[in-house]
C-alpha positions, 0 to 999 in steps of 0.5 A, spaced: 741 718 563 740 714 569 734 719 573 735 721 580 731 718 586 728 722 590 727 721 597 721 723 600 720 724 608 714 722 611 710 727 613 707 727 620 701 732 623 700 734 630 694 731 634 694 734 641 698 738 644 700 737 652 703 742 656 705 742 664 709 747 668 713 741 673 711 742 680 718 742 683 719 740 691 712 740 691 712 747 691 705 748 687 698 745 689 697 740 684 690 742 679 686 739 674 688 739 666 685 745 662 682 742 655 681 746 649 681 745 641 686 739 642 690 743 647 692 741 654 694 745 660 696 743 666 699 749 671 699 745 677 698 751 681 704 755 678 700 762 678 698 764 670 694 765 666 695 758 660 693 763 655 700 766 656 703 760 656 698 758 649 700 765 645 707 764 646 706 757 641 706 755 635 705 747 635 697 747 634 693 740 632 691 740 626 697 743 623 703 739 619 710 737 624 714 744 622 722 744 625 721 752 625 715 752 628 718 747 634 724 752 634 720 759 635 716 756 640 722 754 644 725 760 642 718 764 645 718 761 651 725 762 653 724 769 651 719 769 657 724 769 662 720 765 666 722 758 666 729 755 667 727 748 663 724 748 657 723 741 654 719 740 647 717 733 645 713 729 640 711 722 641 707 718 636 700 718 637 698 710 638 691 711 638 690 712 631 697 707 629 694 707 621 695 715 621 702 718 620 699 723 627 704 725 634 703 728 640 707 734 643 708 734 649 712 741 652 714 741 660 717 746 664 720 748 670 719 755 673 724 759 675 724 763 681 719 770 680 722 774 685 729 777 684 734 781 688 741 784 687 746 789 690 750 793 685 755 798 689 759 802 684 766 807 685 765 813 682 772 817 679 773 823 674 777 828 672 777 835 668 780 840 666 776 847 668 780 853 664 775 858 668 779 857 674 785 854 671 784 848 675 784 841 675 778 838 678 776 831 680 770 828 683 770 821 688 764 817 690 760 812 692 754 810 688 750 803 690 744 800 686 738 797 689 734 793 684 728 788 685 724 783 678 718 780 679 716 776 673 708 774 672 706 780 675 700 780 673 699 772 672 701 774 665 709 773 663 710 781 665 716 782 667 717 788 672 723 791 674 724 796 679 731 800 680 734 805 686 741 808 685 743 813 692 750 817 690 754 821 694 760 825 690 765 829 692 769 835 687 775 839 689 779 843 685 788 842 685 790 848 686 791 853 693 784 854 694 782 848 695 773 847 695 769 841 696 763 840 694 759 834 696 753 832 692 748 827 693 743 823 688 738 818 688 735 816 683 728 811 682 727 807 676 721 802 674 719 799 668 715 792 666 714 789 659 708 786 657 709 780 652 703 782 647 701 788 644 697 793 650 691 795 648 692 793 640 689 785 641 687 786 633 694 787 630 697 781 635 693 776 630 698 778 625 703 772 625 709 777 624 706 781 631 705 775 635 712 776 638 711 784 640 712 787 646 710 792 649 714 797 655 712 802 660 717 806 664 717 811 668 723 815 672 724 820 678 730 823 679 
């Protein structure tokens, strides 16, 4: 029997990590480069702390070149909901052309930290009420104001804070018509904290690392 060959890939270590949040239409003040353990951080003036940014990662200097590695580290990122562009590369590193060794480098383009939005809704309904022997049928208007901050405290918390204003009027089919009118508001606020609040320990854990915590309150 002819034995099979085998193909063995080349395997490739990350030297130094690069990251930067692009500054767009010169929106930010740009900044110096925070270095640490083979780990650079440019923010440009974009108002977060690199920790956050640096939890989210997986790439690190020193450790083998891993395809899931690189697609978590996207897929983190994404999950901040704070940049629109996201673009992770490798490079071969030059200073050291004897060494099978890449530079990552991972750019970002902030989205916008504030967002609006105006949801107006029309409100119908219809029962039957067998105490009365009668239809009833309720209309109304609702509107839903709703405001999101990302970052809001410099550490990728999202904050989302809702008001919904309703005004219905119910009236029964038959002789004896009665109106009833009946107005609700409604106050909702909630943020998302991209770690586990007040348990740093457990967010060591690799399984954990991508744990959220959620805070939410409501006032009707």
């Amino acid at each position: 029997r002819t034995p099979k060959k085998s193909i063995r890939h080349e395997q490739f270590y990350i030297s130094s990590l690069f990251i930067e949040v692009q500054n767009p239409n010169g929106l930010f003040k740009d900044s110096d480069t925070l270095t640490k353990n083979n780990i650079s951080v440019k923010l440009n003036g974009y108002n977060i702390q690199p920790a956050s940014i640096v939890r989210q990662i997986l790439i690190r200097p020193g450790n083998l070149y891993s395809q899931r590695e690189f697609e978590l580290s996207y897929s983190r990122l994404l999950d901040l909901s704070l940049f629109n562009i996201i673009d992770i590369s490798f490079e071969k590193d030059t200073s050291a052309p004897d060494k099978n060794l890449l530079i990552a480098r991972i750019n970002l383009i902030p989205a916008e930290r504030q967002a609006y939005s105006i949801e107006p809704q029309f409100i119908t309904s219809e029962q039957n009420n067998q105490v009365i022997i009668a239809d009833q049928r309720t209309f109304g208007l609702a509107n839903v104001l709703s405001y999101q901050n990302r970052n809001f405290f410099r550490g990728a918390e999202t904050f989302d804070l809702k008001y919904r204003f309703s005004a219905e009027t119910q009236f029964n089919n038959n002789d004896s018509i009665r109106f009833f009118n009946t107005i609700q508001h409604n106050i909702s606020a909630s943020i998302f904290f991209p770690k586990l609040w007040l348990l740093p320990k457990l967010q060591q854990s690799t399984k954990l690392r991508n744990a959220k915590t959620a805070l939410t309150a409501n006032y009707i």
